[in-house]
C-alpha positions in Angstrom: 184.2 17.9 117.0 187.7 17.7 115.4 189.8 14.7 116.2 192.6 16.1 117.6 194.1 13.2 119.3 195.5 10.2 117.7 195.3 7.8 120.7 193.4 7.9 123.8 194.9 5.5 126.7 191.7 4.5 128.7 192.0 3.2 132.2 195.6 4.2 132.7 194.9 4.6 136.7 195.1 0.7 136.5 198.2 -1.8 136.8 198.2 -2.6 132.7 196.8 1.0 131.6 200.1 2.6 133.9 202.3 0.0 131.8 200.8 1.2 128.2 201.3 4.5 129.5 205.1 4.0 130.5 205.1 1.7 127.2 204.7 4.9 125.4 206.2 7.2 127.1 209.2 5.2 126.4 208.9 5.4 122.4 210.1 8.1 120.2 206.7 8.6 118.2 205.2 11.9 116.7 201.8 10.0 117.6 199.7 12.4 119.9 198.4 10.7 122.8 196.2 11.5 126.2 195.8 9.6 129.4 192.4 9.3 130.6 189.8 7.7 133.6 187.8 8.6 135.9 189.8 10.1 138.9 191.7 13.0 137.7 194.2 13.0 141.0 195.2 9.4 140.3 195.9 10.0 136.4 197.7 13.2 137.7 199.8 10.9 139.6 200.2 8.3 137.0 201.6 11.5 134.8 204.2 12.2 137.4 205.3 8.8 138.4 205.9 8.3 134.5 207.3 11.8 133.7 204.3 12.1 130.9 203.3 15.6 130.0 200.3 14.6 127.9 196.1 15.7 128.2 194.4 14.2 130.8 190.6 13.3 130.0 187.9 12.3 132.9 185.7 9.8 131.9 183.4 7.6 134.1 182.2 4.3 131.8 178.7 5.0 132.6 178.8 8.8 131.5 178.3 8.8 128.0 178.2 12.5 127.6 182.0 11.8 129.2 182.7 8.8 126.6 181.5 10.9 123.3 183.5 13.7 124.1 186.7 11.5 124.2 185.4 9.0 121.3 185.0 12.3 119.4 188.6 13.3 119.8 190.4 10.4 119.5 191.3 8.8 116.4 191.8 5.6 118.6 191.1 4.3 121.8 192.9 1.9 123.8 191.2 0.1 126.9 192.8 -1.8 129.6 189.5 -1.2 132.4 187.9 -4.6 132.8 186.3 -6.6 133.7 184.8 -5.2 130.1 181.8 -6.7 130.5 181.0 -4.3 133.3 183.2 -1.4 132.1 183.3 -1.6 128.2 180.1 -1.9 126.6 178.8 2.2 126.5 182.7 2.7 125.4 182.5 0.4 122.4 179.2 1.8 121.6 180.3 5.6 121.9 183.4 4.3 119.6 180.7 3.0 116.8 178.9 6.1 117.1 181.5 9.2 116.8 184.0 6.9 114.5 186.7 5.7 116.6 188.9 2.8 116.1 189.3 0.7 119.1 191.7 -2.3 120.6 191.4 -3.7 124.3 192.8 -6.7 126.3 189.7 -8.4 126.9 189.3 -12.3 127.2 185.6 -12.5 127.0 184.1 -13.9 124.4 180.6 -13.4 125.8 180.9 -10.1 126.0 182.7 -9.7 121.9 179.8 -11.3 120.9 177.1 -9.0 122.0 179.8 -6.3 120.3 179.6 -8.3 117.4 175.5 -8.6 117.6 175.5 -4.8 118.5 177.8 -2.8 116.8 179.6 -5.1 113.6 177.2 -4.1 111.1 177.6 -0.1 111.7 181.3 -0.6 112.5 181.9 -1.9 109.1 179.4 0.5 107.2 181.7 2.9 108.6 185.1 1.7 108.5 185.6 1.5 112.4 187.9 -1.2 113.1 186.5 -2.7 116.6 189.3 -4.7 118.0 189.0 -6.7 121.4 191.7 -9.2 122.6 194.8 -7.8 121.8 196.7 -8.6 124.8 198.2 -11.9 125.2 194.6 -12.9 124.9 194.6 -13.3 122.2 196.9 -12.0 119.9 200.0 -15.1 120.2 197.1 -17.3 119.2 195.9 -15.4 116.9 198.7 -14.0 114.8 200.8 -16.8 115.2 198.7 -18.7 113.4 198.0 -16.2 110.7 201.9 -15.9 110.3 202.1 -19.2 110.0 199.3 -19.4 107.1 200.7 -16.8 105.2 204.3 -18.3 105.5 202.6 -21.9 104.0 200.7 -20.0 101.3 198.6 -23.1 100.3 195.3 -24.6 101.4 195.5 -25.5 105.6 193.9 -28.3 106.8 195.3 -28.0 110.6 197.1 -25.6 112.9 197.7 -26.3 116.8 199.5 -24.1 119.0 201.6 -25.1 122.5 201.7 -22.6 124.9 204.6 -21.7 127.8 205.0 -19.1 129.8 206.5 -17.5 132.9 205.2 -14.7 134.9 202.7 -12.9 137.2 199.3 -12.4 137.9 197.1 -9.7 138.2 194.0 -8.8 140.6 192.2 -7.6 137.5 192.2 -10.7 135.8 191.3 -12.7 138.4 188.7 -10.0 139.3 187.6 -11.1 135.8 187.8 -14.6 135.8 185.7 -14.4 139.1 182.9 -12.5 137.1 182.6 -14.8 134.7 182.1 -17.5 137.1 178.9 -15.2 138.4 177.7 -15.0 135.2 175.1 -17.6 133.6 176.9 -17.6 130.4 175.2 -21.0 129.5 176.4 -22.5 126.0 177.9 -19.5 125.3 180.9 -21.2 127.3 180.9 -24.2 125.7 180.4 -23.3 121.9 183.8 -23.4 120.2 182.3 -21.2 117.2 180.9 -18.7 119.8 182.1 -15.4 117.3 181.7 -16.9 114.2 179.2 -15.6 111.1 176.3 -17.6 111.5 177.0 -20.3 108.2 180.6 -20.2 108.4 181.6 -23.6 109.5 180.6 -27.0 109.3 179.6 -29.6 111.7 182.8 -31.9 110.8 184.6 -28.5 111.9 183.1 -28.2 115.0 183.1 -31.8 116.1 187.2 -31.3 115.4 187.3 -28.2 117.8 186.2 -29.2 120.8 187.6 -27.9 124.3 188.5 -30.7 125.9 191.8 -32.6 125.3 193.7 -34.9 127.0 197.6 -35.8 127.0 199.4 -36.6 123.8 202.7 -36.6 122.6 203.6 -34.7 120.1 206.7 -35.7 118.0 206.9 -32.8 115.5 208.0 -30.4 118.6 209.1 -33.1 120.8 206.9 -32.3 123.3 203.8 -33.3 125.7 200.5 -31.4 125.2 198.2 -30.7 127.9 195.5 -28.2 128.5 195.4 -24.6 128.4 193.8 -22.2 130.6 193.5 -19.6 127.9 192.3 -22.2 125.3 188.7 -21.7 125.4 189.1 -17.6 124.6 191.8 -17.8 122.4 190.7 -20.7 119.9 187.0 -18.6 119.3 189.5 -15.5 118.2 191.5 -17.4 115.8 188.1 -19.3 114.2 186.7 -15.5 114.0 189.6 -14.7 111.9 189.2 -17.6 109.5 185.6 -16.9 108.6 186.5 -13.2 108.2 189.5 -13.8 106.2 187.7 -16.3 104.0 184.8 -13.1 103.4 187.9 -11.3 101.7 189.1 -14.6 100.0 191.7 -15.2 102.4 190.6 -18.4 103.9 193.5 -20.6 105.5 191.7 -23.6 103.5 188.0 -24.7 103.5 188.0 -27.0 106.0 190.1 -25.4 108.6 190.1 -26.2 111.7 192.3 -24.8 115.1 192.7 -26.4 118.3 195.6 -25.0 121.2 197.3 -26.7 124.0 200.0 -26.0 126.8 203.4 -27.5 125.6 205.0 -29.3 127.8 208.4 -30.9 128.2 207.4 -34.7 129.6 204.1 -36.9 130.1 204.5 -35.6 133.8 204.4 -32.2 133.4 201.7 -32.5 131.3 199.8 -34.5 133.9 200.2 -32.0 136.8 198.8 -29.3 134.5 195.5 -31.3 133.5 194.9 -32.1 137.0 195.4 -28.1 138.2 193.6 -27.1 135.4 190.6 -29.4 136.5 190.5 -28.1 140.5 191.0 -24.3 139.0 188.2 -24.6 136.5 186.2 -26.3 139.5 186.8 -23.6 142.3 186.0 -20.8 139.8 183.0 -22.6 139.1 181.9 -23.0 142.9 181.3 -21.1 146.0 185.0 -22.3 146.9 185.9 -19.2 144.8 184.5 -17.1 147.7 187.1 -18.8 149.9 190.0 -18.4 148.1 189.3 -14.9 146.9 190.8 -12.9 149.9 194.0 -14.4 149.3 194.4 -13.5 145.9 195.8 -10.2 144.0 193.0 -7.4 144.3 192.5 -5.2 140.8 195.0 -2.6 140.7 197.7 -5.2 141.7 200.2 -7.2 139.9 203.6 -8.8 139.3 207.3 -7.3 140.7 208.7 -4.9 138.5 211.4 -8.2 138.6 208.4 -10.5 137.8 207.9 -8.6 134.9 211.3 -8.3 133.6 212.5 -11.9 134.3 208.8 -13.3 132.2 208.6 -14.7 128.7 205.9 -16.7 126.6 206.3 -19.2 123.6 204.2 -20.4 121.3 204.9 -23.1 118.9 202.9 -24.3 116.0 202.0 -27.4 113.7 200.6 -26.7 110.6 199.2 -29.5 108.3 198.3 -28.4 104.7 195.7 -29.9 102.9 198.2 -32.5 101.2 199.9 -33.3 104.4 202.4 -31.6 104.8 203.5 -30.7 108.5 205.4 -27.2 109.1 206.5 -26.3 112.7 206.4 -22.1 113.4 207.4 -20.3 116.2 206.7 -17.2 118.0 208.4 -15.7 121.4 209.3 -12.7 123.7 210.6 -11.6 127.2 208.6 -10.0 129.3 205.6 -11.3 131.7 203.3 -11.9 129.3 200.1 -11.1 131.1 201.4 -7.4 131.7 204.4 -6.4 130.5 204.7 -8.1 127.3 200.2 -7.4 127.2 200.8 -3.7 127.2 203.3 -3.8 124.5 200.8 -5.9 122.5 198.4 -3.4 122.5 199.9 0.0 123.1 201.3 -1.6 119.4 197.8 -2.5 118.1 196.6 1.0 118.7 200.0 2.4 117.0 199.3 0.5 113.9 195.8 2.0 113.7 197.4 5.3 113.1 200.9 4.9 111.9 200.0 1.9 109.6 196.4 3.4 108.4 197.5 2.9 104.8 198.5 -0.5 104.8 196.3 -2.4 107.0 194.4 -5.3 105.5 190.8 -4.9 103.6 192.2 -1.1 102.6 190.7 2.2 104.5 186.9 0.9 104.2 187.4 -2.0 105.8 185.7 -2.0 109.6 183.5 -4.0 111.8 183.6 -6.2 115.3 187.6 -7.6 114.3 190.3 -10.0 115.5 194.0 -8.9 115.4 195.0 -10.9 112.5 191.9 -9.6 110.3 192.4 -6.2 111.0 195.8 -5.5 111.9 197.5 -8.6 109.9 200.8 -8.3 108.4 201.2 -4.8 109.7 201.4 -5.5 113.1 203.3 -8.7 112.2 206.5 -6.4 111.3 205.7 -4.0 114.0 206.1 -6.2 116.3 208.9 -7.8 115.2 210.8 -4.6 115.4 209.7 -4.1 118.9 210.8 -7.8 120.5 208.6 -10.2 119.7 209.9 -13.1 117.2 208.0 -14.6 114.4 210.2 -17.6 113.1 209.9 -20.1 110.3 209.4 -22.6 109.2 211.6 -24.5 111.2 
């Protein structure tokens, strides 16, 4: 079948999809795209509310007679239906099949790695550039620190990143997060090299990248650090990237190693956080979560339109070379970053895929299970600096 559709907008019923959707609609692009799920009345109404005259496609994510005939059309696909564990899998696979690039928003890492185990070895003999995580999960992490290395341009030994942020959540995260807390995931949770080539690190590396940190001042941003929520998925993305980058010869240094924190502005602060970080972790983990569910967002729902406007995220970096030198990096935008500033993210990954095709990293062969940094790189770097999110330094 011909492709004859550049990008496919998957899940667009949902709160993130509608926001890629209205993300598009409100760009001036030549890039043909389509809208499609698995209720045709609710994309239809997703088309009016947004004033999109564009294909609608119906697609349930267990027919895969459904998925192949959009994976066979589109060029690429974007996904915002999780959780993607239950949702993504036969999509992916119908991707890897009938050549289709795709990018998603997905934070979990048990779930990349079975892509990784299933589909990286035909993905890459084909030139299919599979990329998950390219919401805020994980993309600030993940490009950030690849800015940051490419800015140094000399052996790293160490980057951390300090994480703020303002804004909303959604049902279908924590519709995910709850999951995930159904799930035996056993040392899958708890391996810091989780989506790493088997052979690509070293014990020394792994005994510096462990998840659990504690309070600590940090004089280079003049700042507290604390832990992060979002640590555990983003830090396997970013270690992904360094052992694919250092398969092309592009290693940040031999030994590097990655570890991120939330940034906060005194010891207090920090202490709150580590302490509501603890009970979260714990009611997630326990039948609590069945008492505090009702209460919550359901999937579909999210932040105010205000929430979203009035959001941001930062991200600010230390980078110590392999001589010891210490560089600080920064990277920012408005927006709610779960949704608002997620769909931009992403509705700007799948761009690059088409508008970018000639000058993404590892040239027009280059495929596989990816990270953004290893397969979108310094593309999407100056995309997305031209639509609102800041790359700055050193500083």
């Amino acid at each position: 079948m011909q492709k004859d559709i550049d990008i496919i907008i998957y899940g667009a019923t949902g709160f993130t999809g509608q926001l890629c959707v209205k993300y598009f609609q409100s760009l001036n692009t030549e890039v043909k795209w389509a809208m499609a799920g698995r209720n045709h009345e609710k994309l239809q109404q997703v088309a009016q509310d947004h004033s999109v005259a564009v294909e609608i496609l119906i697609a349930d994510s267990d027919d895969e007679v459904a998925l192949d005939i959009l994976t066979s059309r589109a060029k690429v696909i974007l996904s915002t239906t999780g959780p993607f564990h239950r949702y993504g899998s036969k999509l992916v696979a119908s991707c890897v099949k009938n050549s289709a690039h795709y990018v998603d928003i997905t934070g979990e890492n048990f779930w990349v790695k079975s892509l990784i185990a299933k589909h990286h070895e035909e993905a890459s003999a084909k030139g299919i550039r599979i990329i998950p995580s390219c919401g805020y999960d994980s993309i600030p992490s993940d490009l950030g620190t690849f800015y940051s290395a490419k800015k140094i341009n000399k052996p790293i030994k160490r980057i951390e990143s300090f994480h703020s942020f303002q804004g909303g959540a959604s049902g279908g995260t924590l519709e995910t997060m709850f999951a995930m807390g159904d799930l035996d995931l056993g040392d899958d949770l708890l391996d810091p090299y989780l989506l790493n080539p088997e052979g690509s690190y070293t014990q020394e590396q792994k005994d510096q990248s462990a998840d659990r940190v504690g309070i600590a001042k940090k004089n280079e941003i003049n700042a507290w650090s604390g832990p992060f929520i979002m640590a555990a998925a983003n830090t396997r993305v970013v270690r992904r990237t360094e052992a694919l980058l250092a398969l092309r010869q592009e290693s940040y240094g031999s030994n590097f190693t990655y570890q991120e924190y939330a940034f906060h502005k005194n010891w207090f602060s920090a202490f709150k956080s580590l302490m509501v970080t603890g009970i979260s972790v714990l009611v997630l983990m326990s039948p609590l979560k069945r008492a505090v569910k009702p209460f919550l967002p359901k999937p579909g729902e999210g932040p105010s339109e205000a929430v979203q406007e009035n959001g941001w995220f930062d991200c600010k970096y230390i980078a110590e070379t392999e001589d010891g030198e210490k560089s600080v990096f920064h990277m920012h935008g408005k927006g709610d970053p779960g949704y608002k500033v997620t769909s931009k993210l992403v509705s700007e990954c799948a761009l690059c895929l088409i508008e970018d095709a000639d000058s993404l990293p590892g040239g027009s062969e280059y495929g596989g299970v990816l990270t953004s940094a290893a397969g979108l790189g310094s593309s999407l770097v100056s995309r997305l600096s031209k639509a609102g999110i800041y790359f700055e330094g050193p500083l």
